[in-house]
One Martini backbone bead per residue (centre of mass of N, CA, C, O) as a GRO file, in nm:
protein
   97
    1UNK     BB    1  -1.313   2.256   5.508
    2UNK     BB    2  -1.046   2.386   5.627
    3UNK     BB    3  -0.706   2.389   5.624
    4UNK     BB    4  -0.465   2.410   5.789
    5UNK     BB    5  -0.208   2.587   5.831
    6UNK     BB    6   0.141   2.648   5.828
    7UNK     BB    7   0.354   2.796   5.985
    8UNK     BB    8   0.556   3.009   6.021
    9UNK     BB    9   0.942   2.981   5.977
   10UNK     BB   10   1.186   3.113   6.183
   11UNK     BB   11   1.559   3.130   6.145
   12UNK     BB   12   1.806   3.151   6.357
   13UNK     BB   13   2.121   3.291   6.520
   14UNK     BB   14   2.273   3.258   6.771
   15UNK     BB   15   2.542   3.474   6.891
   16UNK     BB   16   2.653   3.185   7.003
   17UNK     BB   17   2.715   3.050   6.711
   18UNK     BB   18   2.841   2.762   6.570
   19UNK     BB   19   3.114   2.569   6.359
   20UNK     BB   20   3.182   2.235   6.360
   21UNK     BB   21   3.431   1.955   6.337
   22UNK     BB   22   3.337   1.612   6.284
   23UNK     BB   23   3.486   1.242   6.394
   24UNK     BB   24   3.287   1.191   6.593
   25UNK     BB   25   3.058   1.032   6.792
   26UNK     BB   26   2.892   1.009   7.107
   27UNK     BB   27   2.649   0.778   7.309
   28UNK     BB   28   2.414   0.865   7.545
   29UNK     BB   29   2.155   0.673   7.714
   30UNK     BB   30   1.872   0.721   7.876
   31UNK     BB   31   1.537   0.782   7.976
   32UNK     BB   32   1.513   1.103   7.844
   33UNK     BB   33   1.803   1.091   7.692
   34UNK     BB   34   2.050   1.225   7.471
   35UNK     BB   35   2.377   1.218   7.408
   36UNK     BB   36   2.607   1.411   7.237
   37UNK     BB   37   2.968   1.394   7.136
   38UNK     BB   38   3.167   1.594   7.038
   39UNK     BB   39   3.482   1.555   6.767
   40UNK     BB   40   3.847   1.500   6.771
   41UNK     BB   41   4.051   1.299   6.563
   42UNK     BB   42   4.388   1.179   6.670
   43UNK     BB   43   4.716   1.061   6.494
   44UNK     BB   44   5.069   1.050   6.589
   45UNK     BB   45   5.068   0.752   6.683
   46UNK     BB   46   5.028   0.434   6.628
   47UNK     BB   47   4.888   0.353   6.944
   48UNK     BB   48   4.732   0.669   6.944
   49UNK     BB   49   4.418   0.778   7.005
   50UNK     BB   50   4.288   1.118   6.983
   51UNK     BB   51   4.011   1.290   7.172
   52UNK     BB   52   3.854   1.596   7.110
   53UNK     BB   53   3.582   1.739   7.308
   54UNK     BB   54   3.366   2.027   7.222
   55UNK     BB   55   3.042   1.911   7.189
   56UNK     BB   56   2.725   1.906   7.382
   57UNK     BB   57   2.385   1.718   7.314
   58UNK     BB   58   2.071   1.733   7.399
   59UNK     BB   59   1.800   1.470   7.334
   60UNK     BB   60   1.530   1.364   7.293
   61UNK     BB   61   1.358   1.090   7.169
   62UNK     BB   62   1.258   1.212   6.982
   63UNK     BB   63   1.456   1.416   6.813
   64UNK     BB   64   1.638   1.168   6.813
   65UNK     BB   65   1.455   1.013   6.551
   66UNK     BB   66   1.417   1.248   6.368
   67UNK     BB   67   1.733   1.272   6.290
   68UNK     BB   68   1.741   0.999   6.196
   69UNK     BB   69   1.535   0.996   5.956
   70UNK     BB   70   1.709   1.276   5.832
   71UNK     BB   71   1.952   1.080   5.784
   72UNK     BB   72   1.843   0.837   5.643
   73UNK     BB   73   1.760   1.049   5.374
   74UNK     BB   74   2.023   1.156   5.317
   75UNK     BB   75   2.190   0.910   5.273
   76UNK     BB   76   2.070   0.838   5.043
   77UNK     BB   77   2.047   1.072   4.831
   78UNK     BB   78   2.395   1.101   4.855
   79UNK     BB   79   2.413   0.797   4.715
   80UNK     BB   80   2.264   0.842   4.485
   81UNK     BB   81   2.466   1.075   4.364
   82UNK     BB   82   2.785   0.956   4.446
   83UNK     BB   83   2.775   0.664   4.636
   84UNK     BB   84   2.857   0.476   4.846
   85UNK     BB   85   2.894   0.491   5.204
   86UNK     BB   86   3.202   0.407   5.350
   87UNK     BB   87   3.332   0.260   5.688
   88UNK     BB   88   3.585   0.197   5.512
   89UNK     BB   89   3.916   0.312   5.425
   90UNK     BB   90   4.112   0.297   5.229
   91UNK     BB   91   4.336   0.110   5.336
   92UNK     BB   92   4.209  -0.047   5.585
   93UNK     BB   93   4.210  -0.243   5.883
   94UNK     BB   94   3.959  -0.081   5.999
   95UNK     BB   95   3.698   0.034   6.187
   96UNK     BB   96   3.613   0.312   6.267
   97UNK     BB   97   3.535   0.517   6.557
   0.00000   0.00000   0.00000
């Protein structure tokens, strides 16, 4: 018996693909999807976090899964390559937001 083939794979960027920087990532979830909320956190005054929200993704349950399993191999890699990813930074008195 032959072995399936794995079909070949085209990636493309739409039109409309962008890309930015989030320090920020909000989810929430329901019974059929994730919601992701990409933005930047500032900081101008001591008492005032500012969240700057510009790109919502919803994912299946499946797809918010995979993304964790590919995230959580990625992060061991570069754990492995560069040292522990601290979730706080030197000199914080508190933990990320």
């Amino acid at each position: 018996m032959i072995p399936p083939q794995a079909p070949k794979l085209n990636i493309s960027n739409a039109a409309d693909y962008r890309e930015n920087y989030s320090n920020s990532v909000q989810v929430r979830v329901n019974l059929w999807d994730f919601f992701l909320m990409f933005g930047t956190i500032s900081q101008t005054v001591p008492d005032t976090v500012n969240i700057s929200n510009f790109q919502g993704v919803y994912l299946s349950p499946q797809q918010a899964k995979a993304l964790a399993n590919l995230l959580n191999q990625n992060i061991a890699q570069y754990e492995g390559t560069f040292g522990e990813i601290r979730l706080e930074p030197v000199g914080s008195t508190g933990p990320l937001q």
